[in-house]
N, C-alpha and C positions, 0 to 999 in steps of 0.2 A: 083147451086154451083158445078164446076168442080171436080173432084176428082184431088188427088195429092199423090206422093210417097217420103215418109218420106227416104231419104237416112242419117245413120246413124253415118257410118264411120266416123272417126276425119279426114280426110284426103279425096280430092279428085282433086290430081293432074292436075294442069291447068284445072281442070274441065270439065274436059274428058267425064266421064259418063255425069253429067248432060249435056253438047252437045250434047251426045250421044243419050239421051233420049229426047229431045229437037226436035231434027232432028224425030225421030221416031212420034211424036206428044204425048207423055208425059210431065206433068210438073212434077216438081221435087222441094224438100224444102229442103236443106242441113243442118240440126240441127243434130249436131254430140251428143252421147251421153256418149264419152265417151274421156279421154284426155290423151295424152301418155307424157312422160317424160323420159328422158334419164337418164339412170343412170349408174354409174362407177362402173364397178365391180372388187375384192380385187385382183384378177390375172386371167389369162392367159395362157390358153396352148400352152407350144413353139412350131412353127412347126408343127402345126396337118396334117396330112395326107388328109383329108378333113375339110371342114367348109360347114355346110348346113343353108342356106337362107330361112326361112320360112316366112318372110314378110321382106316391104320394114324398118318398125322401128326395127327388127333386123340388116340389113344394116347399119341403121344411127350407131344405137348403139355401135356395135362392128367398125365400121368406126372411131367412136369418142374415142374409146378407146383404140386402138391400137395408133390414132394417140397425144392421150395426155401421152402415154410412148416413145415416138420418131421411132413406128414402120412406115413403110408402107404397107399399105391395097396393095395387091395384087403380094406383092414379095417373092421371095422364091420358091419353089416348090410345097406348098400346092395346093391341088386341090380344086375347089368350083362350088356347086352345088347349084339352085335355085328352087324355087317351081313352078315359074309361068314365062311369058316375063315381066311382069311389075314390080318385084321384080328383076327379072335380068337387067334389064334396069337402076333401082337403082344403082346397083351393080357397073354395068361397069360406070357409071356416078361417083362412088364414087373411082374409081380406082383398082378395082377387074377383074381380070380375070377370065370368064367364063368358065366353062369345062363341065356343064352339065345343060339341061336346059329341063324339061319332056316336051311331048306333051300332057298330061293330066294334067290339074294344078291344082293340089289336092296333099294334102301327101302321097293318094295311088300311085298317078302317079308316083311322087316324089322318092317312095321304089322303084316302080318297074323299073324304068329309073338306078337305084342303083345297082339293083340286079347281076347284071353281073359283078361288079366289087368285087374285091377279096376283103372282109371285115374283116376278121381272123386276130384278133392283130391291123387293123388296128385306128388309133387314129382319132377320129370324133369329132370334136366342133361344139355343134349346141347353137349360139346365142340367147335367149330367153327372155318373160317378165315375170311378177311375177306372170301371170294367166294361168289357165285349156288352153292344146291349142295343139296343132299339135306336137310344137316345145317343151312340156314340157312331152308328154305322147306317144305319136304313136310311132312319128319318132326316137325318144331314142332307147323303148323299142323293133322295130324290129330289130333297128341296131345293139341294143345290144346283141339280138337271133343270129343273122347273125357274133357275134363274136367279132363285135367292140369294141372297148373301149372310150365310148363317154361323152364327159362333156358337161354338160347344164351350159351355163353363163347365169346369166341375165344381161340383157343391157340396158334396157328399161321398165319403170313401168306403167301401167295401170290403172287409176282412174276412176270413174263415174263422169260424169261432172253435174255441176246443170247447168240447163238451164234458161238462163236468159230471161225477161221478153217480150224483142223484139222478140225471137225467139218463144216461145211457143204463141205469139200472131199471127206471120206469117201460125204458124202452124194451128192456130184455125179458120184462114180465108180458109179452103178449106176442100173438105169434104174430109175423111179422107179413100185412096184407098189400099195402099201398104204399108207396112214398111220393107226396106232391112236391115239384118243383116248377119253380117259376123260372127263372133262367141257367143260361151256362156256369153261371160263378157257381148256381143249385149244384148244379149234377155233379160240377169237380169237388167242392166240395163236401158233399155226399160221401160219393166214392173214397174218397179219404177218410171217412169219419165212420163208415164201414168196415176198415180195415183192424177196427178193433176188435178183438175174439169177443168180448163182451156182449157186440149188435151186429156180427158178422153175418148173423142168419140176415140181417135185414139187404142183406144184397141181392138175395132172392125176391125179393117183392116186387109185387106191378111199380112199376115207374108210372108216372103219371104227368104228363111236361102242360104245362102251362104256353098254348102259343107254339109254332113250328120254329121259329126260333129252338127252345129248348129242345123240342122232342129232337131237332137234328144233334146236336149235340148230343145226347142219349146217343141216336143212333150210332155215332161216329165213335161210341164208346161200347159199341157191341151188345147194346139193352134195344128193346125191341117195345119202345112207352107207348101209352092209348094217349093223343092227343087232345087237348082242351083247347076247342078253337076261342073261345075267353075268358077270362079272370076271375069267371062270377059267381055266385055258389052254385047255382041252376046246372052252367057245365059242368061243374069240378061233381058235383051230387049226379049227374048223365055217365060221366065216367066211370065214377065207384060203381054204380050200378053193373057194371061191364066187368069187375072183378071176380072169379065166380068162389073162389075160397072170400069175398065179404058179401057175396049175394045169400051163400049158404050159411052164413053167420046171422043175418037179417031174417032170412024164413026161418031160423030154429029156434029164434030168441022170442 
């Protein structure tokens, strides 16, 4: 039985990665585990001086939200910053104007791509959802060291999804090599969705965390993940490489 890499994400645009992995000679199972929803929050800061992009369902969110008040996404003089190309690509696809976009695609990258701009007084909206995250904890609390004055909206909520019975059967046909996660909300609800006899074997698998973020969580849950220092397929495909029950699937195939 081949091995396979559990990608987790609720989302995988045009199905990018899995091509990606596809082309590499990885197979790949896309059972999200987790389901996002939008949601309307009670206001809005006029004019923020910046807006910071910490994923692409912050984009939709605050997209949707400005445009069911009659504003438009991308006008005025506010500045906007993103975390990654592929959150920026949202962006400008939603009608935002770019101004900052790291070469590290991490929230470190993200501060430090920031750092140089005069933040004293200035007004920061960073878009968010209702869980532990970049957007709810880091990137506030430097910016707010750094002098800013920043609101956390949420825009977007977070559920654990149950996984329904086609999909955890898809799962159960392959032996079980990798599971990628991108955050903490990933890994708990992972572990949860493991606990079914069905993909229980899948609790044995490489972890694979997205960002030190996750991998501490991992850790703090007694799993021992190879970390993705960013988002991109390049890392995520450096990691698998690192798996040796999917290396050894890749030479024999």
């Amino acid at each position: 039985m081949r091995s396979a890499v559990w990608l987790t994400r609720p989302t995988d645009p045009g199905g990018q990665l899995r091509s990606r992995l596809k082309g590499e000679g990885f197979h790949s199972v896309h059972v999200p585990v987790l389901t996002v929803d939008l949601v309307d929050p009670p206001e809005l800061t006029p004019d923020p001086d910046w807006i910071v992009f910490v994923s692409a369902n912050a984009v939709s969110g605050l997209t949707r939200a400005m445009k069911q008040r009659g504003l438009t996404p991308g006008a005025g003089t506010t500045r906007v910053a993103a975390i990654g190309r592929k959150t920026a690509e949202v962006a400008r696809a939603s009608g935002w104007n770019m101004d900052l976009v790291p070469f590290v695609e991490r929230a470190e990258g993200l501060l430090d791509a920031l750092a140089p701009f005069p933040m004293q007084g200035a007004r920061v909206l960073v878009p968010c959802g209702n869980r532990e995250g970049s957007a709810t904890t880091l990137i506030p609390e430097r910016l707010t060291r750094s002098g800013a004055v920043v609101d956390r909206v949420q825009v977007y909520e977070t559920l654990d999804r149950a996984l329904p019975s086609n999909e955890t059967a898809e799962l159960a046909r392959w032996s079980p090599g990798a599971v990628l996660l991108y955050s903490p909300s990933a890994v708990d609800a992972w572990l949860q969705a493991v606990k079914s006899p069905a993909i229980a074997g899948w609790s044995e698998a490489e972890t694979v965390a997205i960002g030190p973020t996750t991998g501490a969580r991992l850790e703090s849950r007694g799993l021992s993940p190879i970390v993705c220092p960013e988002p991109t397929p390049s890392s995520v495909i450096t990691a698998l490489c690192g798996v040796p029950r999917l290396r050894a699937d890749r030479e024999t195939s």
